[in-house]
Residue frames as qw, qx, qy, qz and C-alpha x, y, z in Angstrom:
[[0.670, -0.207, 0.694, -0.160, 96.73, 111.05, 108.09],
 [0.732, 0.664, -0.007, -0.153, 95.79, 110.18, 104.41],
 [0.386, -0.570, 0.600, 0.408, 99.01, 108.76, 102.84],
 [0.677, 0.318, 0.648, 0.145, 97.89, 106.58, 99.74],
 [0.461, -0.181, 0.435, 0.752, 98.80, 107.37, 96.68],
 [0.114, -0.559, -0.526, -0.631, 95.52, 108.93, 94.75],
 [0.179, -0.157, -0.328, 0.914, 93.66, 111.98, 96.71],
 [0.030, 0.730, 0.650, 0.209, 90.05, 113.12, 96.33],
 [0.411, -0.605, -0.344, 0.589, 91.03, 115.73, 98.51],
 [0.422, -0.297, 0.327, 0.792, 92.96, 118.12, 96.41],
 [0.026, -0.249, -0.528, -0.812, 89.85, 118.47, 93.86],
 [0.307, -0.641, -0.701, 0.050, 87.48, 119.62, 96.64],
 [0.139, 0.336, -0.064, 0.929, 86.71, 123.39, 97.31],
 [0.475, -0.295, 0.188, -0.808, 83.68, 123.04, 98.94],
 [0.329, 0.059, 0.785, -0.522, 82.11, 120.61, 101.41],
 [0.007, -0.420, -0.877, -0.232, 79.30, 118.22, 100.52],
 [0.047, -0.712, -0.504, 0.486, 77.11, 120.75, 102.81],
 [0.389, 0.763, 0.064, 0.513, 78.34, 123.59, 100.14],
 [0.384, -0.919, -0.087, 0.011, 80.29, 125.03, 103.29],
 [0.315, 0.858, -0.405, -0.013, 83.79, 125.98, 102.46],
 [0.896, -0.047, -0.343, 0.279, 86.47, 123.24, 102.93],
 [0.754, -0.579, -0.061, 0.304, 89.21, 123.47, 104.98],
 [0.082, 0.927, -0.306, -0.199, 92.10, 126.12, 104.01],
 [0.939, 0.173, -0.159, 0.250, 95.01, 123.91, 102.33],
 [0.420, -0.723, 0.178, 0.519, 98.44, 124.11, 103.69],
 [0.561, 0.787, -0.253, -0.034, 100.77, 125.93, 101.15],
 [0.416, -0.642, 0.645, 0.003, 103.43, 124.03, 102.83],
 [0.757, 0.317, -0.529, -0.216, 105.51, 120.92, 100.81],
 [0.496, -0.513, 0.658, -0.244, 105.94, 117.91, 102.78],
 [0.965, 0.118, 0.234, -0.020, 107.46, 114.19, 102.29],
 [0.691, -0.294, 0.535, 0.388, 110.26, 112.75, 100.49],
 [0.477, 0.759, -0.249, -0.367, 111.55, 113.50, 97.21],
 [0.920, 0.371, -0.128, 0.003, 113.00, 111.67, 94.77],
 [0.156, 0.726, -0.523, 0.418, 116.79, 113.14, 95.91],
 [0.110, -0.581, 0.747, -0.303, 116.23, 111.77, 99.05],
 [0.944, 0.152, 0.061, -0.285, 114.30, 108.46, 98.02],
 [0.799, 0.507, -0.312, 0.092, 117.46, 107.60, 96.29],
 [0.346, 0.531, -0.626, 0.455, 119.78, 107.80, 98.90],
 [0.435, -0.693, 0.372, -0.439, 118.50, 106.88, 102.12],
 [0.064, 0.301, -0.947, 0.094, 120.01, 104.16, 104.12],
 [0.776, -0.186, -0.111, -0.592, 118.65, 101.03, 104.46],
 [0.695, -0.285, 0.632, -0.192, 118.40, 97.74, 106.55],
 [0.922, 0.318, 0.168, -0.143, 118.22, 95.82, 103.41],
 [0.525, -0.331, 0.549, 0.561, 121.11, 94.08, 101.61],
 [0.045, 0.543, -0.585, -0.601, 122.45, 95.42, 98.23],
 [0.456, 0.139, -0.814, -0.331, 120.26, 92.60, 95.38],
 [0.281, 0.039, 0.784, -0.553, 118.26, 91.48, 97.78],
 [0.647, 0.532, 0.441, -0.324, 115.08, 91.50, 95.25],
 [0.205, 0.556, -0.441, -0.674, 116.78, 90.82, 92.31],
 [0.193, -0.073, -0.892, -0.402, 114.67, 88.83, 89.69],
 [0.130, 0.611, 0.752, -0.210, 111.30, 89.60, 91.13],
 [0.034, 0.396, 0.320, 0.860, 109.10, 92.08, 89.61],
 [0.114, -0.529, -0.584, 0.604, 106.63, 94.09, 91.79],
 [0.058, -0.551, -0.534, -0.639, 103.17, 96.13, 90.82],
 [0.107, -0.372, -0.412, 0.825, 102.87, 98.95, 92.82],
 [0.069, -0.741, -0.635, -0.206, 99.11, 100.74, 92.53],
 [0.183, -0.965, -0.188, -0.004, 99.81, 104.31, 93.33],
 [0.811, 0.008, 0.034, 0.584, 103.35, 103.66, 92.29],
 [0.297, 0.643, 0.081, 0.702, 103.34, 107.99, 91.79],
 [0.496, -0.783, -0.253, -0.278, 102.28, 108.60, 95.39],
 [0.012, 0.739, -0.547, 0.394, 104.09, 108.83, 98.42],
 [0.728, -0.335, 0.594, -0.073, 103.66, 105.57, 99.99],
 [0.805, 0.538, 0.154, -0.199, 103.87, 104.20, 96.69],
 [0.501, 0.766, -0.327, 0.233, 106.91, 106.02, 95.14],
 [0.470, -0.688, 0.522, -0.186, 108.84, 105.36, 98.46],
 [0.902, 0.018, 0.428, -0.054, 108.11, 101.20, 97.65],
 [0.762, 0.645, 0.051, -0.007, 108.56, 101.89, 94.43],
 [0.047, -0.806, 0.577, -0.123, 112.62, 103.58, 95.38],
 [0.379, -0.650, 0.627, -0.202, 113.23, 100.89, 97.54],
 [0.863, 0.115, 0.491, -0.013, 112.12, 97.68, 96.17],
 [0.725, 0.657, -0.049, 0.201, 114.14, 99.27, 92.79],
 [0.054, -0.817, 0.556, -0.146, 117.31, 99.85, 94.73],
 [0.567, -0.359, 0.709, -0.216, 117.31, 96.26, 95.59],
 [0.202, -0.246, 0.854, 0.412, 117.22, 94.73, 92.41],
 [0.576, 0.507, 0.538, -0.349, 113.20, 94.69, 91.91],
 [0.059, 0.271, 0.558, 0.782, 111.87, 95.34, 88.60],
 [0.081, 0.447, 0.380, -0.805, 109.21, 98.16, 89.46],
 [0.071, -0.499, -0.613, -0.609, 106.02, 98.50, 87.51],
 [0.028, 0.215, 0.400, -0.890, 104.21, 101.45, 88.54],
 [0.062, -0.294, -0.772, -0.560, 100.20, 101.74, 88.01],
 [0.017, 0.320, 0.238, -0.917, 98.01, 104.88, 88.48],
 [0.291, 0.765, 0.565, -0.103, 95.25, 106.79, 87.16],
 [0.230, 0.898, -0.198, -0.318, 98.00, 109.89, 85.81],
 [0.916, 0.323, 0.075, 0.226, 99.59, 108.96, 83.35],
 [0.401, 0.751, -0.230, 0.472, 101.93, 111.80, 83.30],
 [0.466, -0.703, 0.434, -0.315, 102.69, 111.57, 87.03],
 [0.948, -0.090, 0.300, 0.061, 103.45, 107.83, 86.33],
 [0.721, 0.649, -0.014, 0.242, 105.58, 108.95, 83.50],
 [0.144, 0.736, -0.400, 0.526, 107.80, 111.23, 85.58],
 [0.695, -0.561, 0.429, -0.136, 107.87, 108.83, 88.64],
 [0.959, 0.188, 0.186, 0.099, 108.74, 105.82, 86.16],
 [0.398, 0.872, -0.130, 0.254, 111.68, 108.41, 84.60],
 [0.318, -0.821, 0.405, -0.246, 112.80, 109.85, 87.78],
 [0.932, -0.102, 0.346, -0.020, 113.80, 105.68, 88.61],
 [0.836, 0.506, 0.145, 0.156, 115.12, 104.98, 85.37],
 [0.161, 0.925, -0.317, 0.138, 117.83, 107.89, 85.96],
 [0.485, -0.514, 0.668, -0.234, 119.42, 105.82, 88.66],
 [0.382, 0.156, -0.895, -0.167, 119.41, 102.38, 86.12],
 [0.399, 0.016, 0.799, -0.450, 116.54, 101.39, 88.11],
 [0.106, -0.168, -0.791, -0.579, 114.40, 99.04, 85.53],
 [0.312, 0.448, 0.716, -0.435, 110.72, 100.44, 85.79],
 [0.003, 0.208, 0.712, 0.671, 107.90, 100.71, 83.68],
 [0.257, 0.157, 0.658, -0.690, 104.59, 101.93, 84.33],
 [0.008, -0.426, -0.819, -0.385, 100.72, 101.28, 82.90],
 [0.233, -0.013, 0.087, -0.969, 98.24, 104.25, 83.19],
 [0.469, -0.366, -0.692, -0.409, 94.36, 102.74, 84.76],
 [0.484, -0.330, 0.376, -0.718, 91.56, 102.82, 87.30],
 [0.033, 0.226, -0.938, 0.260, 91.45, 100.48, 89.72],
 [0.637, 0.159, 0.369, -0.658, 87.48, 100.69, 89.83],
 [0.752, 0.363, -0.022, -0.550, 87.18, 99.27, 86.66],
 [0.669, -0.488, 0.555, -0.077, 87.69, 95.59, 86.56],
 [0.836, 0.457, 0.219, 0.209, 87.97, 94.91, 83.08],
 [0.172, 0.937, -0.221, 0.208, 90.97, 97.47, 83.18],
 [0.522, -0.563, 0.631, -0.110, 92.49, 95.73, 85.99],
 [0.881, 0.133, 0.452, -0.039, 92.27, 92.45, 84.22],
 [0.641, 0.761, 0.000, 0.102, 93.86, 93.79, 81.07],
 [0.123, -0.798, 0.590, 0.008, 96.56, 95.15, 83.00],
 [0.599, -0.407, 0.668, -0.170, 97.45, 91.59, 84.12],
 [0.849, 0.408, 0.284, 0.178, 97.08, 89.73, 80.89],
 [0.510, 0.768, -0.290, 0.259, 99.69, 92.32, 79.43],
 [0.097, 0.818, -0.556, 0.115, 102.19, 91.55, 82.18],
 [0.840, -0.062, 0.527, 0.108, 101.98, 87.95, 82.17],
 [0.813, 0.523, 0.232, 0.105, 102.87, 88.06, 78.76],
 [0.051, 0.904, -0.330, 0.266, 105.54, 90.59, 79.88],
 [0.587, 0.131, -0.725, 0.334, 106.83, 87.58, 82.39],
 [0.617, -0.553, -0.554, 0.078, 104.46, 88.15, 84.93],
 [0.179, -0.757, 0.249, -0.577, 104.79, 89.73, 88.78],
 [0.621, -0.157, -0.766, 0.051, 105.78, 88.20, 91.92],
 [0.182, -0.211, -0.434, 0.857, 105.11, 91.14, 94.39],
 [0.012, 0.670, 0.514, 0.536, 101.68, 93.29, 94.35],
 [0.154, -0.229, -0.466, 0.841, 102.12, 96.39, 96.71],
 [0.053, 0.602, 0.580, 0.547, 98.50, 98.06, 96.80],
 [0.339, -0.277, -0.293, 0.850, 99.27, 101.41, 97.61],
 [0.126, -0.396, -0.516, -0.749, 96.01, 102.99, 95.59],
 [0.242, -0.628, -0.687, 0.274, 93.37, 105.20, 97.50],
 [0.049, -0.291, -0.139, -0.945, 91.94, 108.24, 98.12],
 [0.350, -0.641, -0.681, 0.036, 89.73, 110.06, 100.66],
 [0.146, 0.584, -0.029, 0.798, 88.79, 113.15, 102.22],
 [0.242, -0.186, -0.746, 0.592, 88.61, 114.52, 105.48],
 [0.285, -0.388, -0.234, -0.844, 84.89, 115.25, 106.54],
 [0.410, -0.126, 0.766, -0.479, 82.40, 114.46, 109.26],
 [0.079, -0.033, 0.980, 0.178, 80.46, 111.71, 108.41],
 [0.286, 0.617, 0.687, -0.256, 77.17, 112.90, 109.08],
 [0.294, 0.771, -0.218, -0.522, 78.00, 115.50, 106.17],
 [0.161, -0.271, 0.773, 0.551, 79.12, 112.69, 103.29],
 [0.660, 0.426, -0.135, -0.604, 77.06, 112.53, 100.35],
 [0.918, 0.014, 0.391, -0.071, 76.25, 109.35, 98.85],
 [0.449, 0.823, -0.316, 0.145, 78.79, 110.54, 95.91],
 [0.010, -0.822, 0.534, -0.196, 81.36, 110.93, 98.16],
 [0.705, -0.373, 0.596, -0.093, 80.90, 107.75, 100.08],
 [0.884, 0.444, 0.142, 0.016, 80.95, 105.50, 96.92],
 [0.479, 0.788, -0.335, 0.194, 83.82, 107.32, 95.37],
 [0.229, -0.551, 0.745, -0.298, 86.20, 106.21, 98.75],
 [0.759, -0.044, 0.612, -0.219, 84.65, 102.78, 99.24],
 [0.937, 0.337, 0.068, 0.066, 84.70, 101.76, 95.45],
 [0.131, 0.785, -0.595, 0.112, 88.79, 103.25, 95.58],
 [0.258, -0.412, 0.785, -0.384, 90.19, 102.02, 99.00],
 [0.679, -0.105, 0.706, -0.172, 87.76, 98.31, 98.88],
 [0.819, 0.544, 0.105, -0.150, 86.64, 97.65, 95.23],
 [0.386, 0.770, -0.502, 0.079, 89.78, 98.84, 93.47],
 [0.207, -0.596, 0.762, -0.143, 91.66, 96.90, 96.07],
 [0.718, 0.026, 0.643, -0.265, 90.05, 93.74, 95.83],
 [0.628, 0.695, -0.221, -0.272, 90.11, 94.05, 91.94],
 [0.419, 0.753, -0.505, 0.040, 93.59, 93.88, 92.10],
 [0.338, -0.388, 0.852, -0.093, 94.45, 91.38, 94.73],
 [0.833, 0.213, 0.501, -0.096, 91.58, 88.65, 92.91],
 [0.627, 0.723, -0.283, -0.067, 93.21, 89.58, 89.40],
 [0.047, 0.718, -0.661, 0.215, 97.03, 88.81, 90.89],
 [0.541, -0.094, 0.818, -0.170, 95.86, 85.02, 93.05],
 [0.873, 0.365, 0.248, -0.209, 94.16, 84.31, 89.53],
 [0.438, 0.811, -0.384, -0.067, 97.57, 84.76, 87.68],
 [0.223, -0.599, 0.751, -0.168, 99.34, 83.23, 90.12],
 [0.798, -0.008, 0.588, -0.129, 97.08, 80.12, 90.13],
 [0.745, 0.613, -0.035, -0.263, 97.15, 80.41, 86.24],
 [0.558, 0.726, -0.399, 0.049, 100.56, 79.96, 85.75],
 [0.896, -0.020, -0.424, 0.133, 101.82, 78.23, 88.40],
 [0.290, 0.577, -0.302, 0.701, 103.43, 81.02, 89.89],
 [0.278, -0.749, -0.421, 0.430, 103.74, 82.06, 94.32],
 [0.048, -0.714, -0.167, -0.678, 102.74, 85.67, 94.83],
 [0.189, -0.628, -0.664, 0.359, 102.43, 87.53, 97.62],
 [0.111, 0.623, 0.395, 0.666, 100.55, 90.68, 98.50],
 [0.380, 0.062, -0.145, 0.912, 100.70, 93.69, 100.20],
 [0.027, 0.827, 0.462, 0.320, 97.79, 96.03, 101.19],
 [0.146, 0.127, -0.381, 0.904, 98.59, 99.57, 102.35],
 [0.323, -0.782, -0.519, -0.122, 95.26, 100.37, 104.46],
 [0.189, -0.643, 0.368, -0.645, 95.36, 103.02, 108.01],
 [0.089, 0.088, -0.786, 0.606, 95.01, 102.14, 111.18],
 [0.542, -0.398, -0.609, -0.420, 91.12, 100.97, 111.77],
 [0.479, -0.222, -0.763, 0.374, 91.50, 100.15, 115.64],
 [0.338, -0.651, -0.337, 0.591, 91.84, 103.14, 117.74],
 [0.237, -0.714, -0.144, 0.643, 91.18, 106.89, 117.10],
 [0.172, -0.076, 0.467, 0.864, 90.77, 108.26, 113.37],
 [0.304, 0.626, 0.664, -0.275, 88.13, 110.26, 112.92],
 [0.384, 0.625, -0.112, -0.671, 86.65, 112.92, 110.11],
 [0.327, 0.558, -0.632, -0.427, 87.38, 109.84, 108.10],
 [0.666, -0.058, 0.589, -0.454, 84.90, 107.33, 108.36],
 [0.902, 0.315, 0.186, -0.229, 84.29, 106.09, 105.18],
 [0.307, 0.584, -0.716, 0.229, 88.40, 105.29, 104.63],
 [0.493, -0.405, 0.633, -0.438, 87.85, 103.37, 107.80],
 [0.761, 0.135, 0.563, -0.293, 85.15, 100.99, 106.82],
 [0.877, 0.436, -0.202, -0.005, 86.85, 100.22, 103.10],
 [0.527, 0.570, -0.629, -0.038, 89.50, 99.60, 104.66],
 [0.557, -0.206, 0.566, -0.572, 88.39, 97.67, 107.32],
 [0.812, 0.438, 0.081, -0.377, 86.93, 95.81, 104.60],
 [0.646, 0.623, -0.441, -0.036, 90.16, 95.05, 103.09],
 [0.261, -0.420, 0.745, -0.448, 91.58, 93.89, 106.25],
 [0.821, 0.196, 0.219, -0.489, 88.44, 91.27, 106.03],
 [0.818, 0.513, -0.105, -0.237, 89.08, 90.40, 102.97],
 [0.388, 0.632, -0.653, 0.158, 92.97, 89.56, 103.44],
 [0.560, -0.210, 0.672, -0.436, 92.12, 87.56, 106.48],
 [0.801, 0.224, 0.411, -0.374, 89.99, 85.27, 104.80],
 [0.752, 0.645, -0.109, -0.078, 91.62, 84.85, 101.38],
 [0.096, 0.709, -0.695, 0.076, 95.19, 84.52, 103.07],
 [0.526, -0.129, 0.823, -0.172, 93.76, 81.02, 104.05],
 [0.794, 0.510, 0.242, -0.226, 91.69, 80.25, 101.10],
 [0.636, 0.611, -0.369, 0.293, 95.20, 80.77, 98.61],
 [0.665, -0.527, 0.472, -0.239, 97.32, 79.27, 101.05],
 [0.837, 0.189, 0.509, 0.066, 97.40, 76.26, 99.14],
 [0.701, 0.661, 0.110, 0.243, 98.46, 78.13, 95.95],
 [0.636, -0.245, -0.054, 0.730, 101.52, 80.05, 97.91],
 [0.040, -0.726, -0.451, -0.518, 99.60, 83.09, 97.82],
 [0.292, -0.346, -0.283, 0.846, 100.72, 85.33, 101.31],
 [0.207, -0.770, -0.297, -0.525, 97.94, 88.38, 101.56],
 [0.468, -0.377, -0.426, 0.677, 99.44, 90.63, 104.42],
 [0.055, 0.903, 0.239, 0.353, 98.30, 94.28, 105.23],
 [0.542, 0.103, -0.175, 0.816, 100.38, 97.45, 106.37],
 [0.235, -0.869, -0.432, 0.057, 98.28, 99.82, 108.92],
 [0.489, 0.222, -0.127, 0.834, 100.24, 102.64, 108.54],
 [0.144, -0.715, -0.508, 0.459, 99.65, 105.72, 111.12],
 [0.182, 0.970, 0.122, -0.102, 100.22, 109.39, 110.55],
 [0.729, -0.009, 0.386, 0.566, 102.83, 109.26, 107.93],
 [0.152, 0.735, 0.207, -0.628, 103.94, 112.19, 105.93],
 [0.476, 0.298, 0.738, 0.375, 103.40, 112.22, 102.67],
 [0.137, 0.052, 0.292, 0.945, 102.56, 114.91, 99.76],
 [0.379, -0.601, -0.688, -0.148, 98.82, 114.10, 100.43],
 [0.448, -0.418, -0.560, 0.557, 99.42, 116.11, 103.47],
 [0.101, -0.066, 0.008, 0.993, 98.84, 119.57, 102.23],
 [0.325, -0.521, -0.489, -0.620, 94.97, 119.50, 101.90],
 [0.638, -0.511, -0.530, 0.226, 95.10, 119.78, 105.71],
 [0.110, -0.930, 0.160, -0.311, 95.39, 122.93, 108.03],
 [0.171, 0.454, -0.587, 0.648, 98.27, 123.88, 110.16],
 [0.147, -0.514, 0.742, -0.405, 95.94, 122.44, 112.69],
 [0.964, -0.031, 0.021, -0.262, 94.91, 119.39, 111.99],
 [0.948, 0.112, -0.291, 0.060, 98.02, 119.01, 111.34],
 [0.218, -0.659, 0.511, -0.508, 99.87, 120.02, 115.00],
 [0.755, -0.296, 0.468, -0.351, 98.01, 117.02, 116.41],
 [0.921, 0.240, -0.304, 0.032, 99.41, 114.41, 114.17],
 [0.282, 0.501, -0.677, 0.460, 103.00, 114.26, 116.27],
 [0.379, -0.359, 0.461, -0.718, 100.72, 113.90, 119.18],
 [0.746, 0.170, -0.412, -0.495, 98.69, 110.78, 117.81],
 [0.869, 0.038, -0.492, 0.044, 100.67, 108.11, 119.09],
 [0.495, -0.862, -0.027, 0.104, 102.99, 107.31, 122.13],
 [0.738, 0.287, 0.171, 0.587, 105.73, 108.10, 120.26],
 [0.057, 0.912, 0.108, -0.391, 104.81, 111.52, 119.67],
 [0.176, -0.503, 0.489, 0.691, 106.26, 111.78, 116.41],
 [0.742, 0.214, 0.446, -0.453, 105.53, 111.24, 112.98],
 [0.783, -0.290, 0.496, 0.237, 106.33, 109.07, 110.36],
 [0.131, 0.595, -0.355, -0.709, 108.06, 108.63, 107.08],
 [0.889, 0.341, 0.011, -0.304, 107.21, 106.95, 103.91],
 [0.574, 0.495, -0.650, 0.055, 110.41, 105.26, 103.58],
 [0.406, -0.298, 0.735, -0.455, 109.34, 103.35, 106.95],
 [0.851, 0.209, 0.301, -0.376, 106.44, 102.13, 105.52],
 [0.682, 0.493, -0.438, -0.317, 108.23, 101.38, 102.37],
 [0.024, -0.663, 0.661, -0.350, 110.75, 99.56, 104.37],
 [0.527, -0.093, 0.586, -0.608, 107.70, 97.55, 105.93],
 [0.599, 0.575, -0.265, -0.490, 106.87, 96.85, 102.42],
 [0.454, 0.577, -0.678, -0.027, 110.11, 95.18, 101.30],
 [0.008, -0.281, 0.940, -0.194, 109.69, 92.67, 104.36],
 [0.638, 0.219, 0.549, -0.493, 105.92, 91.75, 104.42],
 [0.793, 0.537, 0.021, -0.285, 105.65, 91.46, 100.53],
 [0.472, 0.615, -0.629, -0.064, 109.25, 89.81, 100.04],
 [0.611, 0.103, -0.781, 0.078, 111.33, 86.38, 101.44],
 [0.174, 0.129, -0.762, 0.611, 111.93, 87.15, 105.11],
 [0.396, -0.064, 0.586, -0.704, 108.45, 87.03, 106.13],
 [0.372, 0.151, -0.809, -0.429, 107.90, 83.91, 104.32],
 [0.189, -0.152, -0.922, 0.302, 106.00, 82.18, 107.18],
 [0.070, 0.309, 0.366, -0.875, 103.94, 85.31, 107.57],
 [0.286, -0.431, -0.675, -0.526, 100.05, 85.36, 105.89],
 [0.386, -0.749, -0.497, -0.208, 96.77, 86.94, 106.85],
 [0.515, -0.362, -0.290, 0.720, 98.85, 89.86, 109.48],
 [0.027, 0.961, 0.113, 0.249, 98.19, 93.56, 109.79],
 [0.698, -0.036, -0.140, 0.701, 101.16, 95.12, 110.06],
 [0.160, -0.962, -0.143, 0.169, 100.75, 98.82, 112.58],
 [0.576, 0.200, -0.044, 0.792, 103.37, 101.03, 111.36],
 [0.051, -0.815, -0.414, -0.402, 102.03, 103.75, 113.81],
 [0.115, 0.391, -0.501, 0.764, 104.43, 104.74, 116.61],
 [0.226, -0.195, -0.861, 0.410, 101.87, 102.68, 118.43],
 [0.229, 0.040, 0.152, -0.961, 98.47, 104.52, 117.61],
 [0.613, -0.346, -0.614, -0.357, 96.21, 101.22, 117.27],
 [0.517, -0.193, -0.776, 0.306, 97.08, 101.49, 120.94],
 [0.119, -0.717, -0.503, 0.467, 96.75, 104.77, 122.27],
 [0.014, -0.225, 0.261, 0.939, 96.33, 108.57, 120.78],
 [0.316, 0.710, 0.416, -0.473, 93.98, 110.21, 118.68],
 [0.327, 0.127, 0.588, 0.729, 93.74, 110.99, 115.07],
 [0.441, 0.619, 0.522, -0.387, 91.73, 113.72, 113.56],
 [0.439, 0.195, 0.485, 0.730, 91.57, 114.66, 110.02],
 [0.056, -0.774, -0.250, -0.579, 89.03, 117.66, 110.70],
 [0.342, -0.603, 0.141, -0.706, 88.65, 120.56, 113.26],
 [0.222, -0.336, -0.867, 0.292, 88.77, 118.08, 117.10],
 [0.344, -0.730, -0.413, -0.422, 85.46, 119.33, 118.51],
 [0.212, -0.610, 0.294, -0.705, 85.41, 121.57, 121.66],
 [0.852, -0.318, 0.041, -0.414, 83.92, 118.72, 123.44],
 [0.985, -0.076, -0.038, 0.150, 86.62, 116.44, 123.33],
 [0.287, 0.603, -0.454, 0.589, 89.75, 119.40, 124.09],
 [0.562, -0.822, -0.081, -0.039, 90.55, 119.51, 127.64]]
């Protein structure tokens, strides 16, 4: 379920409890750059040309998807991570295709970082898109997270996010400029469990975009979230073969999705056509805030039938 562009997952071998983790898959899964560049789309041809856009996990897979699509349409694409070298070769890959990105290498925790960023691209001519596609989280039960762990997901997925949307409405007010923003979050409502403390930061962010899409209002400031469901995404390999059977099953779709949906979702929540639109959670889930299940660990015996 995880989709977001940073992973805690991937440097974990052993359970808070010290009890082995879950077996990764050896399997590759998501979109590549090959087919990033080519898929169709609903969008017209220039459609974002002359805006710039700051994608947070701009190397990930929701991320890099945005990052494709909002540069096929005419964006400028800043990309901004915690690898530098994964930013380097996402920012590249772009460029091949004449697609104008750049990228800045920082952690969203730390808010004098975040600030810096944003003084150097005002001075660059600014942003008028922020997609925050930054996060990270593993799948455990909750009554097994260490206070470590919880922090590390909550200051990602709510701090980090919140950094970056109060940095971006202060630019905007500073200069005179409208903005809007983007949050990628999950699906909070209905059915995602082993992943509790993802929930409640982003729950949090959800909160927080509510409330602040009315407060900046006034400055033409749009704060919309994207609740994506069980999307696949390179993230997907710290998960077993069966956790991840039941992800098709999740929704009433029965399928699951791709990151060039979400991105897709992206390009209308955080661009013109959904100009009227503030303070919305936008389910991209095949309809799993309504019904289905999510697990990201082992379902318990108790709840098979």
């Amino acid at each position: 379920m995880p989709q977001s562009g940073d992973n805690f997952a991937s440097d974990r071998k052993m359970s808070e409890t010290g009890r082995p983790a879950e077996t990764p898959s050896s399997e590759t899964f998501g979109l590549d750059d090959e087919a990033l560049a080519a898929l169709p789309t609903v969008y017209a041809e220039g459609s974002l040309a002359g805006k710039t856009v700051l994608i947070s996990g701009g190397a990930g897979g929701l991320g890099r998807a945005t990052a494709w699509l909002m540069g096929r349409l005419g964006a400028r694409v800043v990309l901004a991570g915690r690898d530098e070298a994964k930013l380097a070769e996402a920012a590249q890959a772009l460029r091949v295709k004449e697609i104008d990105a750049s990228f800045h290498a920082f952690d969203i925790r730390e808010p004098e970082a975040v600030h810096a960023l944003f003084d150097t691209l005002g001075a660059d001519g600014g942003i008028d898109m922020l997609v925050n596609s930054a996060g990270g989280q593993y799948p455990q039960a909750a009554i097994d997270f260490s206070v470590k762990g919880w922090n590390a997901v909550v200051n990602t997925n709510l701090n980090g996010t919140w950094y970056m949307m109060q940095a971006a409405a202060r630019h905007w007010r500073d200069t005179g400029r409208r903005g809007s923003i983007v949050n990628i979050v999950v699906v909070v409502s209905h059915g995602l469990y082993g992943l509790a403390h993802t929930v409640a930061a982003r729950s949090g962010v959800i909160g927080l975009a509510r409330a602040v899409a009315v407060e900046w209002a006034p400055l033409g400031i749009r704060v919309n979230c994207i609740a994506p469901g069980a999307i696949e995404t390179p993230g997907w390999k710290v998960y077993t073969a069966e956790t991840l059977a039941g992800y098709p099953h999740s929704n009433p779709m029965k399928r699951i999705g791709t990151a060039w949906e979400i991105a897709e979702a992206c390009v209308y929540l955080a661009g013109p056509a959904s100009s009227y639109v503030t303070g919305e959670v936008l389910n991209v889930s095949g309809g799993s805030q309504l019904w289905g299940e999510t697990w990201a660990i082992p379902k318990p015996d108790y709840f098979k039938v």
